[in-house]
Backbone as ProteinMPNN parsed JSONL, in Angstrom:
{"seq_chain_A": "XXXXXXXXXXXXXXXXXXXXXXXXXXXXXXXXXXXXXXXXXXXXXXXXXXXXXXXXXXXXXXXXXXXXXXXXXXXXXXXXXXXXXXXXXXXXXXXXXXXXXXXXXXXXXXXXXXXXXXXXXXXXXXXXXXXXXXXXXXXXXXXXXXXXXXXXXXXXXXXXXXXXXXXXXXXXXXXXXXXXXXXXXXXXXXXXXXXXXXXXXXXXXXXXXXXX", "coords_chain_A": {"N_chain_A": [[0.843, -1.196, 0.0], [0.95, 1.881, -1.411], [1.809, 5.07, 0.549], [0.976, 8.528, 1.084], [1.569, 11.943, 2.036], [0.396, 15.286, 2.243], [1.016, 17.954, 2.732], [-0.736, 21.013, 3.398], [-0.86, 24.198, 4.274], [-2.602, 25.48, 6.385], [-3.626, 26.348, 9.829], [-3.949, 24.829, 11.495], [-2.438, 22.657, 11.674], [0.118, 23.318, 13.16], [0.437, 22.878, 15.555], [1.689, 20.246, 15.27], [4.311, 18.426, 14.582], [5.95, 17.805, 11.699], [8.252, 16.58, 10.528], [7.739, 14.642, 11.258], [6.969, 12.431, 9.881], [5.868, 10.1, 7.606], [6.597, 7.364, 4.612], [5.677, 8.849, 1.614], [6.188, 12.32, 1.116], [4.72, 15.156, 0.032], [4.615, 18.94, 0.343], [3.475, 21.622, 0.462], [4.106, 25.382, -0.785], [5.418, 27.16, 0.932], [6.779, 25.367, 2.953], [8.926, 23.846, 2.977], [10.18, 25.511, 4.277], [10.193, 24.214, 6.492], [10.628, 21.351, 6.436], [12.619, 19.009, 4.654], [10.845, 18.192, 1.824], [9.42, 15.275, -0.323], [8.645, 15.849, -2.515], [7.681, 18.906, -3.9], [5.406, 21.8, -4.189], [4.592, 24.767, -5.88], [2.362, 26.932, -7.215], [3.156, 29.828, -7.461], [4.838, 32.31, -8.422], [6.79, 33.364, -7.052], [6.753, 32.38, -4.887], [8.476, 29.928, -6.16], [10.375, 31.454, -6.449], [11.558, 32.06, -4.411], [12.336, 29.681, -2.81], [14.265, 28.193, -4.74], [16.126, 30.813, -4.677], [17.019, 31.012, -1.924], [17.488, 28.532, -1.33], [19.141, 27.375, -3.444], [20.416, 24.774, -5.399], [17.813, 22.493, -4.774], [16.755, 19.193, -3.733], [14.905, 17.531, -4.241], [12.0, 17.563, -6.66], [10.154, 20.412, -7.763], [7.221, 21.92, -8.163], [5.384, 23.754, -10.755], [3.044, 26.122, -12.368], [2.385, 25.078, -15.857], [2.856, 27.346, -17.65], [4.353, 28.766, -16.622], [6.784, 28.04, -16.411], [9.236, 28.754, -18.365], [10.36, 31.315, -17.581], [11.723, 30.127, -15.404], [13.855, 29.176, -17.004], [16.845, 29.904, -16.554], [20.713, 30.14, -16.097], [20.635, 30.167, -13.227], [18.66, 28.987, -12.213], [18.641, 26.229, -14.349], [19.418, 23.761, -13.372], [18.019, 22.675, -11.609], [15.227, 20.503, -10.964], [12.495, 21.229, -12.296], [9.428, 21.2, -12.538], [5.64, 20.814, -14.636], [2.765, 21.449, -12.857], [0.636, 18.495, -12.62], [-1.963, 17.396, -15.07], [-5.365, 18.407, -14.834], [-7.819, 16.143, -13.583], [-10.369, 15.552, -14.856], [-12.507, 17.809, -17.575], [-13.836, 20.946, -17.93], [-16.327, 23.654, -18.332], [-16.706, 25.783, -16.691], [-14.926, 28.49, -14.788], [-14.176, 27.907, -12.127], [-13.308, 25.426, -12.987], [-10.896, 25.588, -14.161], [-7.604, 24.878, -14.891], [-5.923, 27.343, -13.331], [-6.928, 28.261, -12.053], [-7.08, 26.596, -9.727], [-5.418, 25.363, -6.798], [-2.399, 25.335, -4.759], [-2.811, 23.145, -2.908], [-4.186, 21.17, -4.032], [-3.064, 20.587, -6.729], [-0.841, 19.266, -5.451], [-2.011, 17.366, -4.303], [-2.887, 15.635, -6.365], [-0.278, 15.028, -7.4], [0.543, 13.432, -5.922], [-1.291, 11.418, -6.383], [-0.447, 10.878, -8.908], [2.146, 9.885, -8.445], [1.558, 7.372, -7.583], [0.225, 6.906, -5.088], [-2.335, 5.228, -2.731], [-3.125, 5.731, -0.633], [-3.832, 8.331, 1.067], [-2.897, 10.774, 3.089], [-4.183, 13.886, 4.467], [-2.883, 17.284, 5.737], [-3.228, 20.185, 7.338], [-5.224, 21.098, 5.531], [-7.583, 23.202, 5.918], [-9.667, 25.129, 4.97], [-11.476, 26.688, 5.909], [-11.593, 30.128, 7.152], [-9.848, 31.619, 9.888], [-9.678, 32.966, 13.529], [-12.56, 33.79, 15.462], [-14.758, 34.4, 14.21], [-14.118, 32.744, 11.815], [-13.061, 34.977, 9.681], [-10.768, 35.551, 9.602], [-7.0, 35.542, 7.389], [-6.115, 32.22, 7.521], [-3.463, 30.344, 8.314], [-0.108, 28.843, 8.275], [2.214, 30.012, 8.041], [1.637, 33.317, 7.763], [2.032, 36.584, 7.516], [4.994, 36.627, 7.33], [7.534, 36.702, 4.717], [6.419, 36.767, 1.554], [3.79, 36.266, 1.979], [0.62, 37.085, 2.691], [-0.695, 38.973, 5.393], [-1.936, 39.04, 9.126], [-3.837, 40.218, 9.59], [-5.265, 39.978, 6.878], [-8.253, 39.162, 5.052], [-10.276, 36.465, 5.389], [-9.471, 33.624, 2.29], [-12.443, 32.818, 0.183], [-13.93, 29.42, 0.369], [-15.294, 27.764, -1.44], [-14.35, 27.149, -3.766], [-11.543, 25.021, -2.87], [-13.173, 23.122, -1.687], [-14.891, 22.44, -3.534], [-13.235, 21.296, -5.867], [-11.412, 19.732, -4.632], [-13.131, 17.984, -3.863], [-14.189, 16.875, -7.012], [-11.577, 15.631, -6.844], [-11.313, 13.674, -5.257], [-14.052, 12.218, -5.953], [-13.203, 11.388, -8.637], [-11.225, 9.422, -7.952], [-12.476, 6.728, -7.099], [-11.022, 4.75, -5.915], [-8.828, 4.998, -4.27], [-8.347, 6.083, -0.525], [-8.847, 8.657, 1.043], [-7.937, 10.618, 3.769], [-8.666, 12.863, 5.696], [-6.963, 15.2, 7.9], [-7.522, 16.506, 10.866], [-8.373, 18.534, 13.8], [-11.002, 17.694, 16.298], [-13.252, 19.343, 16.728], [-13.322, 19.947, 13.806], [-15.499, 20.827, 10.977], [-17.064, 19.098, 8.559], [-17.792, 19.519, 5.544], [-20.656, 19.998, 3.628], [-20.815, 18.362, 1.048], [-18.775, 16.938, 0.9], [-19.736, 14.767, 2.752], [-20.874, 12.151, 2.118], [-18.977, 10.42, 0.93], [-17.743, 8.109, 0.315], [-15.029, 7.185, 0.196], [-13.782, 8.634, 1.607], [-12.156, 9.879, 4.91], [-12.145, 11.35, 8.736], [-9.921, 12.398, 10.895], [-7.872, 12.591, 13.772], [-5.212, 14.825, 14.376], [-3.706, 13.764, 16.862], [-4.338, 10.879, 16.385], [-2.729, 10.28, 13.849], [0.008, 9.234, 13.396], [-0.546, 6.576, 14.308], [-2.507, 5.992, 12.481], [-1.441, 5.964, 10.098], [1.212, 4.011, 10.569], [-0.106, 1.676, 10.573], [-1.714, 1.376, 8.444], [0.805, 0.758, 6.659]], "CA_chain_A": [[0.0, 0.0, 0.0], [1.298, 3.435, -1.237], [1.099, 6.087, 1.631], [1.956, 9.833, 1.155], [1.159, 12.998, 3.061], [-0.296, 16.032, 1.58], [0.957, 19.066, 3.521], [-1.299, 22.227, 3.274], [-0.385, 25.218, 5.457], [-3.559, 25.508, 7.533], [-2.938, 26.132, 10.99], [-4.561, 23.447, 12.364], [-1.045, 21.713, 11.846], [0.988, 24.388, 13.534], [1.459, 21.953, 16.844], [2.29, 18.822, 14.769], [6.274, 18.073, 14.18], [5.936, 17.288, 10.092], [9.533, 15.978, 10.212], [8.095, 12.684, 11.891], [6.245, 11.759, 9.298], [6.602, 8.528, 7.46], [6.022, 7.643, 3.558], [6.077, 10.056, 0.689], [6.054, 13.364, 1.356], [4.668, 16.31, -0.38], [4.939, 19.899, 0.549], [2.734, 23.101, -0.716], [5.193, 26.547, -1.028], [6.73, 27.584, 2.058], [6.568, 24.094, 3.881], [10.438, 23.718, 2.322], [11.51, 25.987, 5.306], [10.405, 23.657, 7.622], [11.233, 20.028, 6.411], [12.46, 18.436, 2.472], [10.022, 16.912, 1.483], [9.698, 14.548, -1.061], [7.855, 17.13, -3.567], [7.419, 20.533, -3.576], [4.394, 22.622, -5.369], [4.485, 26.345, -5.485], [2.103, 27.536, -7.862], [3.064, 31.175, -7.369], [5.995, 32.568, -9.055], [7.19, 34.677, -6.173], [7.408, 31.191, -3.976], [9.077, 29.497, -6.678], [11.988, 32.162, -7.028], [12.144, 32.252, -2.948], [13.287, 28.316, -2.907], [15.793, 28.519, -5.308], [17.257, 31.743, -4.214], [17.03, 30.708, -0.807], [18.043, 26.866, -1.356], [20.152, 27.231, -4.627], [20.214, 23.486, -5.801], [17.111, 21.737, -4.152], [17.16, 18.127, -3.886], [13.873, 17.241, -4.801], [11.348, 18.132, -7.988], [9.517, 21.387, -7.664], [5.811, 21.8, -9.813], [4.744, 24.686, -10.82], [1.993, 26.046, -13.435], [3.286, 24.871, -17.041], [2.823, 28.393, -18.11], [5.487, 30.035, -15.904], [8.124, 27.264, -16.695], [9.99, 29.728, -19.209], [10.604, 32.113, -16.34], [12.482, 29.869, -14.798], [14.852, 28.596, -17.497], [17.912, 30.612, -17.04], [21.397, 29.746, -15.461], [20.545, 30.261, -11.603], [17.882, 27.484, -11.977], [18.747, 25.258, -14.428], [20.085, 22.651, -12.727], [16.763, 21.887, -10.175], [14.113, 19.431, -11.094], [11.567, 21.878, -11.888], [8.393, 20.383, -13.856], [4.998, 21.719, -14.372], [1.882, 20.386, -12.288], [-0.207, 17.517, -13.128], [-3.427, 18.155, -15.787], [-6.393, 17.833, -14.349], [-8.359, 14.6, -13.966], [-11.356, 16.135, -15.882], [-12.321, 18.581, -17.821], [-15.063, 21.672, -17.375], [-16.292, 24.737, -18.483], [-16.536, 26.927, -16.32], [-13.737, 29.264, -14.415], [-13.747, 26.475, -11.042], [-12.887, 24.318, -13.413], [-9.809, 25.876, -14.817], [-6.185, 24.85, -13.834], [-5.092, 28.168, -13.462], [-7.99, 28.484, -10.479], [-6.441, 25.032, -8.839], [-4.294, 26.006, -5.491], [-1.07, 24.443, -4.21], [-2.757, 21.988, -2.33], [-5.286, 20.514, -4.652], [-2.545, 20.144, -7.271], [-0.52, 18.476, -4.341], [-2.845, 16.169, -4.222], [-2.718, 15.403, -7.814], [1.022, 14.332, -7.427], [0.389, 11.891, -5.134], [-1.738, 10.089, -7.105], [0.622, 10.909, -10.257], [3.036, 8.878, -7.844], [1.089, 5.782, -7.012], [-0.502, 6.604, -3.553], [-3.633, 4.904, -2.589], [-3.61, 6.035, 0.988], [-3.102, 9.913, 1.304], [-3.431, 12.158, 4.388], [-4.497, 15.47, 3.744], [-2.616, 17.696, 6.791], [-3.737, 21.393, 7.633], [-6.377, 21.69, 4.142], [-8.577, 23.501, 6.876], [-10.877, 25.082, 4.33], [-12.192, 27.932, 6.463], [-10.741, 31.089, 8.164], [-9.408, 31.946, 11.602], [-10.342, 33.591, 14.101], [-13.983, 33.717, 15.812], [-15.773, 34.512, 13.16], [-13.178, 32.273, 10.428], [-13.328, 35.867, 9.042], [-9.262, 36.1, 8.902], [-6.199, 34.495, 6.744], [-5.265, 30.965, 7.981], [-2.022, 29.975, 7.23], [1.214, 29.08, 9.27], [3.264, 31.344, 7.556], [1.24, 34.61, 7.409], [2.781, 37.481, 8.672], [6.418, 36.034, 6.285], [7.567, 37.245, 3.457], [5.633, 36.17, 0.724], [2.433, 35.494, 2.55], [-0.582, 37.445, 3.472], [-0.641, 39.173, 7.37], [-2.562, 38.336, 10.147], [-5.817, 40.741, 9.558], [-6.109, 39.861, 5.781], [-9.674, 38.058, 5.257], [-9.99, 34.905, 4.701], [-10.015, 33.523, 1.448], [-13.176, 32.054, 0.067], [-13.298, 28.537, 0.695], [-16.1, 26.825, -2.08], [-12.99, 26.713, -4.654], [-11.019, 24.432, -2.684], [-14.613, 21.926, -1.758], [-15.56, 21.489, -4.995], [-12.044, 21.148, -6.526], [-11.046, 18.552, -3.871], [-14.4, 17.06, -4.043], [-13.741, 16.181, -7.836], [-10.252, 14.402, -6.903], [-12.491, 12.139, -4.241], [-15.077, 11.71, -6.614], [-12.351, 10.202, -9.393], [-10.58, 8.213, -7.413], [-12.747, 6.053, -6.083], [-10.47, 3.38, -5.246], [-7.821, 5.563, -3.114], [-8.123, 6.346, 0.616], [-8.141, 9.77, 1.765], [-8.249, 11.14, 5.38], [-8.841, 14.565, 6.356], [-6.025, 15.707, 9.572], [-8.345, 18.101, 11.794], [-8.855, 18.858, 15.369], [-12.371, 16.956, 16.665], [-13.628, 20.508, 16.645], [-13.097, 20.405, 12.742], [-16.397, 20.029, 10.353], [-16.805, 18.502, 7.462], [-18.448, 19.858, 4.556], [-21.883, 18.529, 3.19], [-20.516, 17.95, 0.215], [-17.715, 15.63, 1.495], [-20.279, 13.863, 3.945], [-21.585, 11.083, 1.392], [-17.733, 10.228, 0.097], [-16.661, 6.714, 0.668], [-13.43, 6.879, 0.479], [-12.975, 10.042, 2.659], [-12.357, 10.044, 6.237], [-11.456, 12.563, 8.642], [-8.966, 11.428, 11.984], [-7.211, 13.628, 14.318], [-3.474, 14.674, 14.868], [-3.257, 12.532, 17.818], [-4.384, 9.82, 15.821], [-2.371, 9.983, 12.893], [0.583, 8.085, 13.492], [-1.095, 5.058, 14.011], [-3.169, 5.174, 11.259], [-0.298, 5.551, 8.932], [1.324, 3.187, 10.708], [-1.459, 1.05, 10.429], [-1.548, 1.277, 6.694], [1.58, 0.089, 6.076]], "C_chain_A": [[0.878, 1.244, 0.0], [0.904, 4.411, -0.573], [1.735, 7.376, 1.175], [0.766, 10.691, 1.734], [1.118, 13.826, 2.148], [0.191, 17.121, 2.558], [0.126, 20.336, 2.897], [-0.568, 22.804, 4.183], [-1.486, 25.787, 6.477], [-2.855, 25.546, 9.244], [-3.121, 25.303, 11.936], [-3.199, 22.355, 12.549], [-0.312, 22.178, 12.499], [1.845, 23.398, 14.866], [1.647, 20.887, 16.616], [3.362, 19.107, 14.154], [5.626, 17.146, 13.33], [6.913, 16.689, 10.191], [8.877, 14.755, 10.965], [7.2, 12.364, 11.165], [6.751, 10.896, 8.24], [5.763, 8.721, 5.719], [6.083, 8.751, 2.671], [5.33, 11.171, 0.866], [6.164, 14.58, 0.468], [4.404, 17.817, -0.437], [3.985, 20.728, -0.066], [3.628, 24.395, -0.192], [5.836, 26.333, 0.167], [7.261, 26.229, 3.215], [8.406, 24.106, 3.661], [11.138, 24.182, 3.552], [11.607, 25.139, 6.57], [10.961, 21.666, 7.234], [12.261, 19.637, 4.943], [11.912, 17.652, 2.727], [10.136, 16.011, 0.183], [9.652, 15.064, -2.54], [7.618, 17.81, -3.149], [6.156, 21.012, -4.24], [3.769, 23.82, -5.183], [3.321, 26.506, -7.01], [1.878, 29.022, -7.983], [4.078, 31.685, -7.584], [6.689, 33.02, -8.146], [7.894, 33.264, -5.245], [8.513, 30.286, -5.052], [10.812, 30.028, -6.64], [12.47, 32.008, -5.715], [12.569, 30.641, -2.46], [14.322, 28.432, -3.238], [16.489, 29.775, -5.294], [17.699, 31.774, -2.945], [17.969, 29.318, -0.624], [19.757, 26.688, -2.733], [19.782, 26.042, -5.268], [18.897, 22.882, -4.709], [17.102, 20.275, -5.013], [15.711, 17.368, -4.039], [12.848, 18.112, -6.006], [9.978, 19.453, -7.356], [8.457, 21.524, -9.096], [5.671, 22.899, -9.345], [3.795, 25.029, -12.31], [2.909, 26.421, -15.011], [3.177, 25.904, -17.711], [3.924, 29.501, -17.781], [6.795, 29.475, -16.155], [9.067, 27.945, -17.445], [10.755, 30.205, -18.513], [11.783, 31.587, -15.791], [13.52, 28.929, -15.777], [16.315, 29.377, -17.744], [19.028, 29.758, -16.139], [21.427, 29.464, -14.303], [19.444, 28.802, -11.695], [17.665, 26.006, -12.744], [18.837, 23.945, -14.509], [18.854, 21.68, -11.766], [16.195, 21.23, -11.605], [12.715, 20.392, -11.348], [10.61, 21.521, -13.248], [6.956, 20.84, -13.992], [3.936, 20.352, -13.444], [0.982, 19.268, -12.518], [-1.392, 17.922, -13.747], [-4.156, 17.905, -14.693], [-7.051, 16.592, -14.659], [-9.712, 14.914, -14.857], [-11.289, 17.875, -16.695], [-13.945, 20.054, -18.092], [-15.035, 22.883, -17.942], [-16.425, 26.069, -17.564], [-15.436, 27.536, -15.387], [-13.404, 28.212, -13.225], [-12.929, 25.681, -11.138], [-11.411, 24.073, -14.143], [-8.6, 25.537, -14.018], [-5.566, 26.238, -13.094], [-5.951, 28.616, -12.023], [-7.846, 27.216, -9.479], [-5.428, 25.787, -7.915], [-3.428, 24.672, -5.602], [-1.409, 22.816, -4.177], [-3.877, 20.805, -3.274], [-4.309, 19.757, -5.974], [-0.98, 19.245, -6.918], [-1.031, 17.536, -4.267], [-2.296, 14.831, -5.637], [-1.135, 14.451, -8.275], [1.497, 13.801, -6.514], [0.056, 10.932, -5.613], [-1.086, 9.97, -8.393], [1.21, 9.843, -9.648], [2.546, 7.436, -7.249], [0.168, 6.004, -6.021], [-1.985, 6.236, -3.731], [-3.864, 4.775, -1.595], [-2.958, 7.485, 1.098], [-3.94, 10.418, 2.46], [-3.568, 13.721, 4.143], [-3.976, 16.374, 5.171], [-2.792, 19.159, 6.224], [-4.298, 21.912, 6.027], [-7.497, 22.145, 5.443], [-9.253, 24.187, 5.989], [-11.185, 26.493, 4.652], [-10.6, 28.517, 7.071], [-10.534, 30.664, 9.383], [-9.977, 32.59, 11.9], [-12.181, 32.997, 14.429], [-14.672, 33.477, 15.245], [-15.556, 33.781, 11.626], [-13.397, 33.788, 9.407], [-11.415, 36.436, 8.783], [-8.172, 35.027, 8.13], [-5.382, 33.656, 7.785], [-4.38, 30.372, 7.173], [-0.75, 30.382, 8.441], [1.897, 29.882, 9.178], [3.085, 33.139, 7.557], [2.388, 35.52, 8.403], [4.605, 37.415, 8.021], [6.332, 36.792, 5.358], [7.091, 36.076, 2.378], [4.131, 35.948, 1.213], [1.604, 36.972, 3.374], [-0.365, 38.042, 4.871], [-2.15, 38.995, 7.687], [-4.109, 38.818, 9.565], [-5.853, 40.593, 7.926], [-7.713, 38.918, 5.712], [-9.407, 37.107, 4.506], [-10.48, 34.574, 3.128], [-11.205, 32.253, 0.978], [-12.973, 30.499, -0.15], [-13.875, 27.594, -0.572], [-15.489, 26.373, -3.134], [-12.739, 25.533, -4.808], [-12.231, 22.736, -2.133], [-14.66, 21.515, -3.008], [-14.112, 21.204, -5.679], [-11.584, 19.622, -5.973], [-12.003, 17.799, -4.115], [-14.548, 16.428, -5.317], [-12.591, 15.03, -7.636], [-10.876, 13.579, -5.948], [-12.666, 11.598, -5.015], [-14.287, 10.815, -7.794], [-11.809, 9.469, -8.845], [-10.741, 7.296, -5.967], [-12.002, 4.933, -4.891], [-9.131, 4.062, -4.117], [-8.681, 5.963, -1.829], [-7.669, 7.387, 0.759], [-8.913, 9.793, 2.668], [-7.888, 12.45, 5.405], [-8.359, 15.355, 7.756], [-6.645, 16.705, 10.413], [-8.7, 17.487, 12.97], [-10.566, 18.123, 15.284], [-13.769, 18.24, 16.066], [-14.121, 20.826, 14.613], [-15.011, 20.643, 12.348], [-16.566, 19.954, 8.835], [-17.469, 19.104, 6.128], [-19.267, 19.393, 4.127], [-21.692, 18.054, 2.183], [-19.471, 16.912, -0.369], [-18.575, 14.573, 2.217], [-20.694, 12.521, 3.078], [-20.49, 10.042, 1.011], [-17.575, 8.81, 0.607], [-15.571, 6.253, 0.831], [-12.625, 7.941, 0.917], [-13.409, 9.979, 3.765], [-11.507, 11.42, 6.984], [-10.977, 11.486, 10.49], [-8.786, 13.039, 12.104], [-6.152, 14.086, 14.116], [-3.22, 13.673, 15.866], [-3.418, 10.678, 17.284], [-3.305, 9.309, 14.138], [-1.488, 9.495, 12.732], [0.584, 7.081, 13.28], [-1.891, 4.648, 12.932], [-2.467, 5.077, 10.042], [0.51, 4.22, 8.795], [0.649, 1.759, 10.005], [-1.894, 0.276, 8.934], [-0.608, 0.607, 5.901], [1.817, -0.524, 5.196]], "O_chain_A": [[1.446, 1.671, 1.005], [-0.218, 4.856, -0.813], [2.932, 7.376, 0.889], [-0.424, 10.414, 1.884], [1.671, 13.503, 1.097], [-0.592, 17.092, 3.508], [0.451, 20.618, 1.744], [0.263, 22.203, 4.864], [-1.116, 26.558, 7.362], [-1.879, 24.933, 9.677], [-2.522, 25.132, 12.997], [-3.074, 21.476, 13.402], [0.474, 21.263, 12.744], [3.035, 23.214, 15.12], [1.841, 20.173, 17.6], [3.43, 19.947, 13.257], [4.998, 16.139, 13.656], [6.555, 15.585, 9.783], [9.649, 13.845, 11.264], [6.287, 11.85, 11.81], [7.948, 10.912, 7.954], [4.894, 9.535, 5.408], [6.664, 9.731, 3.138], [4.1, 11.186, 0.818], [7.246, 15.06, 0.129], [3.838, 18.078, -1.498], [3.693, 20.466, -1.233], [3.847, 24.349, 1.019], [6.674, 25.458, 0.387], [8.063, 26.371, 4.137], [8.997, 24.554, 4.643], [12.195, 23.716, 3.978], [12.499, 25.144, 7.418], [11.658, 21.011, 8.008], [12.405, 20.645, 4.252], [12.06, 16.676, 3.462], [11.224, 16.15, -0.376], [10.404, 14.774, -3.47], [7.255, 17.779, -1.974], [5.909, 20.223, -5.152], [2.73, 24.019, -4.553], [3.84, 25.972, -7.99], [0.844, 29.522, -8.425], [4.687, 31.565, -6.521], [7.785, 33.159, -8.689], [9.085, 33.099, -4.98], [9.547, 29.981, -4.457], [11.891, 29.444, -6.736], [13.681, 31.821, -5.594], [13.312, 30.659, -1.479], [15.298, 28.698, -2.536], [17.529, 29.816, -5.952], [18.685, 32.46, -2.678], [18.951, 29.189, 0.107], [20.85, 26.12, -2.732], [18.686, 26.14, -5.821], [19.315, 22.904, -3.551], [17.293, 20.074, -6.212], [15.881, 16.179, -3.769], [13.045, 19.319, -6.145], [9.059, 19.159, -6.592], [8.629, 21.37, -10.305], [5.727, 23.265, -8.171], [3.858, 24.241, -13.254], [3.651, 27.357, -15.31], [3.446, 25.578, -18.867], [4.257, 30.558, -18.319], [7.812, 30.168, -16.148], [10.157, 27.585, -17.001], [11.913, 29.787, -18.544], [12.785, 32.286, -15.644], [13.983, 27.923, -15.239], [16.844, 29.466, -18.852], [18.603, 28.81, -15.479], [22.164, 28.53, -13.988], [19.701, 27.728, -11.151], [17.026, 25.034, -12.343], [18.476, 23.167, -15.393], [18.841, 20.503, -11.407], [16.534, 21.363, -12.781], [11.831, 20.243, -10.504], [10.879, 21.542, -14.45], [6.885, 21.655, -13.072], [4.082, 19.135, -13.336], [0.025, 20.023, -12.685], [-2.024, 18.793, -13.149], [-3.735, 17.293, -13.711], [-6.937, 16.019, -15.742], [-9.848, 14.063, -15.736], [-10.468, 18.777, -16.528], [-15.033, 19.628, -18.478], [-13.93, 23.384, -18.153], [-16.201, 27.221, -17.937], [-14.748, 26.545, -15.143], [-12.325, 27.63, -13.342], [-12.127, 25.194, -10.341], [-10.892, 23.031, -14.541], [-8.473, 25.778, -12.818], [-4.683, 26.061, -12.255], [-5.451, 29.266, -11.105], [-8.602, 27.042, -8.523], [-4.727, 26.715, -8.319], [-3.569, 23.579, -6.152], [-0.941, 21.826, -4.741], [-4.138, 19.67, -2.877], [-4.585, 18.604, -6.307], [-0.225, 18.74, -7.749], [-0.291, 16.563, -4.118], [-1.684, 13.765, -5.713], [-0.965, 13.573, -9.122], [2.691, 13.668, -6.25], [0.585, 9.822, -5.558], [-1.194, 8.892, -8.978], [0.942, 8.745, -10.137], [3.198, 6.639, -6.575], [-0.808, 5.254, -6.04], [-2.731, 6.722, -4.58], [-4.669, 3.92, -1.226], [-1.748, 7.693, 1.198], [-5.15, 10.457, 2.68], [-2.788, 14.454, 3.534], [-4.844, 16.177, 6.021], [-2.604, 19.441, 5.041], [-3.863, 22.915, 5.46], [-8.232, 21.249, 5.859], [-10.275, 23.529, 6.19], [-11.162, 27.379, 3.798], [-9.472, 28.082, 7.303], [-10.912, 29.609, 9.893], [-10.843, 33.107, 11.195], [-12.812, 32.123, 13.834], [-15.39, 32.489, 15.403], [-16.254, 33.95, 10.626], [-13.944, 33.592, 8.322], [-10.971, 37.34, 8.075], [-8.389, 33.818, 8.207], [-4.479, 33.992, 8.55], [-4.363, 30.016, 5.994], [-0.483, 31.384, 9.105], [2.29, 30.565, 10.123], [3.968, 33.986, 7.417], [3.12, 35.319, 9.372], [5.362, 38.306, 8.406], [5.36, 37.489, 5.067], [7.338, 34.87, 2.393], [3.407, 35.29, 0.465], [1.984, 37.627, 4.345], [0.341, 37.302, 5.556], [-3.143, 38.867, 6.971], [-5.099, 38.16, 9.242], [-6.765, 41.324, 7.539], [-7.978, 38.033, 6.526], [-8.726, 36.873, 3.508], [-11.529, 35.029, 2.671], [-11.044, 31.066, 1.262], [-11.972, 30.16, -0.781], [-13.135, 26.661, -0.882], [-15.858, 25.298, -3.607], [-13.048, 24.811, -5.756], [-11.915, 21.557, -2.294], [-14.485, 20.377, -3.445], [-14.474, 20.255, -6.374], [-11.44, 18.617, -6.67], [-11.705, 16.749, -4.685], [-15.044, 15.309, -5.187], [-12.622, 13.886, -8.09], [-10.709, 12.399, -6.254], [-12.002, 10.602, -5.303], [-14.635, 9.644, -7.947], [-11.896, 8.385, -9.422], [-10.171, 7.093, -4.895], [-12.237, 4.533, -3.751], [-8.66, 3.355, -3.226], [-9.857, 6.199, -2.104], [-6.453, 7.574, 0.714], [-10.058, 9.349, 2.752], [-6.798, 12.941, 5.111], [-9.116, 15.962, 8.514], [-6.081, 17.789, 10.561], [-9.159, 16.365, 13.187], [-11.188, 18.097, 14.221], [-14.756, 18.084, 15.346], [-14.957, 21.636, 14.213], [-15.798, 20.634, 13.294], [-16.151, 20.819, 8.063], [-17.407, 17.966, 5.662], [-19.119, 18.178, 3.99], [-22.391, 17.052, 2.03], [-19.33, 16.338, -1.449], [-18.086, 13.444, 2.275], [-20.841, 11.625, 3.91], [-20.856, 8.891, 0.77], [-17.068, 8.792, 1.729], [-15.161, 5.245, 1.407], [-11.429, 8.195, 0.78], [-14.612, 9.988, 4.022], [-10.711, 12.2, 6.462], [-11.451, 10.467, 10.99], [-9.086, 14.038, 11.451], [-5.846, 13.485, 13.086], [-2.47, 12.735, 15.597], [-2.836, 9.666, 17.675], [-3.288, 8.211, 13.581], [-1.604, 8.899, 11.661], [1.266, 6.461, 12.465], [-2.044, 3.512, 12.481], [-2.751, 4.321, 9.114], [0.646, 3.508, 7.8], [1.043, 1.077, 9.059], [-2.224, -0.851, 8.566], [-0.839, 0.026, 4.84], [2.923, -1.054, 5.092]]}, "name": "protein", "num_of_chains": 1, "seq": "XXXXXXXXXXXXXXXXXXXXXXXXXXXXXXXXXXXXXXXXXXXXXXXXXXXXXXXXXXXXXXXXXXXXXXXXXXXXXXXXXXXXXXXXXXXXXXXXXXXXXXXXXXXXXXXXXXXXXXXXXXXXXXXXXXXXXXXXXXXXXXXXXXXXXXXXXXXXXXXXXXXXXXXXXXXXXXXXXXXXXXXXXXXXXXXXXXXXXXXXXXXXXXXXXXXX"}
């Protein structure tokens, strides 16, 4: 059984140590400062250049949107692994449906199952805002360069539902789990899924384990 991890930047992960995680590991932008992971996937030109000017040579393959790939063909980057992101598994008319409206973590996903996995964990895809009212930007990093501060508002979330909710809906036969606090909730549009569950942090160890 192929296992890999899905990092988002949600903050719901903020008090889970990523470096102990087991199986193939894939990253969305700034995650890089805290572990290497196995894959990288910036789709934002700005994170792309702040790796490799930051890292120089990185030792794993960096995706980004096959439109910006040009950009980065000069001497300073070269040398990396840098490839664009996986198509989509369907195809749609309207703007939802467009790659270019696909986030990090959705096309994260995508190159997991490019890579075999048929057991993926989805860690901090929290969906909604922060704060009281989820009315501000969630995200470990805010407040960094490159990233959003604290009082920006949150960004709308029905994107990343229905986007994700397609990669469920194709692949029936994989195993995903959803990493959130008890507290989390689920979306009604996830609630029917068969082959989506949602587990804790305290539990996730063992169910990787588990998987083996």
């Amino acid at each position: 059984m192929a296992i890999a991890t899905v990092i988002g930047n949600g903050e719901s992960r903020k008090d889970f140590d990523i470096n102990t995680l087991l199986g193939l590991v894939i990253g969305c932008n700034a995650v890089y400062r805290d572990i290497t992971p196995d894959h990288l996937v910036c789709v934002d030109q700005k994170m792309v250049r702040e790796v490799f000017d930051t890292k120089g040579i990185v030792p794993y393959p960096i995706y980004t949107r096959d439109t910006w790939l040009p950009a980065f063909r000069n001497v300073t980057y070269q040398k990396n692994d840098l490839r664009a992101v996986p198509k989509l598994p369907y195809e749609g008319k309207d703007r939802i449906d467009q790659p270019f409206h696909w986030g990090a973590g959705q096309f994260a996903t995508l190159v997991a199952l490019q890579e075999g996995a048929t057991t993926i964990y989805l860690l901090g895809f929290d969906l909604y805002g922060s704060g009281k009212d989820q009315k501000l930007h969630n995200n470990v990093y805010k407040d960094t360069h490159n990233y959003w501060s604290t009082d920006r508002h949150a960004v709308p979330h029905h994107y990343w539902v229905y986007q994700m909710h397609k990669i469920f809906e194709l692949h029936p036969n994989v195993q995903f789990y959803q990493v959130q606090p008890d507290s989390w909730i689920l979306p009604p549009e996830w609630q029917n899924l068969a082959n989506l569950s949602v587990i804790n942090y305290q539990n996730l160890h063992t169910a990787i384990q588990k998987n083996q």
